[in-house]
N, C-alpha and C positions, 0 to 999 in steps of 0.2 A: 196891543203892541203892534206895531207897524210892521210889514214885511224887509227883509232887507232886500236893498240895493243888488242886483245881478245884471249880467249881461242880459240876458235872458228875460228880465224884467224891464228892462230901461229898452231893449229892442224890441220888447212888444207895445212899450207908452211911445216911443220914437216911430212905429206904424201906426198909431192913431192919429197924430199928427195931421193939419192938412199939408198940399205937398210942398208949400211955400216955406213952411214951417222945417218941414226935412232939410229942404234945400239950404236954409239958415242952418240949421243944428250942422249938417254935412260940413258946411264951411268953417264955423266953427268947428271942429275938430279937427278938420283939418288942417287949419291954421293953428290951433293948439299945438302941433307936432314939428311944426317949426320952430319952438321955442326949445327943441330937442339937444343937445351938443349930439353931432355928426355921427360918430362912433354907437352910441344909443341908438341911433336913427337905422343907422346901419342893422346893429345888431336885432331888432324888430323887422327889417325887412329878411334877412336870414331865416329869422325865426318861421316867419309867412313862408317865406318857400320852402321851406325844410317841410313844414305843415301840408301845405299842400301838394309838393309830390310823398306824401307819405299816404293822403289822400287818394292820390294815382295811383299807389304802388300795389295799396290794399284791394283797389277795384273799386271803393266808396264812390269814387265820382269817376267818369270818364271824359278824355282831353276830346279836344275839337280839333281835326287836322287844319293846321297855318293854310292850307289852298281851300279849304271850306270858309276859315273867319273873313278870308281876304275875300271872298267873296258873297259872305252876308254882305261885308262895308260896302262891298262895291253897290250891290244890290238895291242898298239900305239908302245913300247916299248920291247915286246917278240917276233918279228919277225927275 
């Protein structure tokens, strides 16, 4: 019997991938989520931040101060 279907499964065969490959899957999906009605849309991105300052809240992951990221960009980007 075959394994089932998981996030977890499908994002370890989507890192196999080469990365042209990703790049196509990426766009497809994310163009999947435009076929979303608005309110869905919405309520999925709630969802995401809810998730991830609960993420912060806990200490699991730690935020990047805004004058730090703004200046990776700069960094990254004025070469």
């Amino acid at each position: 019997m075959a394994n089932p279907l998981t996030i977890e499964s499908i994002e370890q065969a989507a890192l196999q991938l080469q990365p042209d490959a990703r790049v196509q899957l990426t766009h497809f999906l994310v163009q999947s989520l435009a076929s979303l009605p608005e309110a869905e849309f919405a309520d999925l991105w709630l969802a995401e931040a809810e998730r991830r300052d609960a993420e912060m809240d806990s200490g699991k992951v730690v935020g990047i101060p805004g004058e730090e990221v703004f200046h990776r960009i700069r960094a990254r980007y004025n070469k």
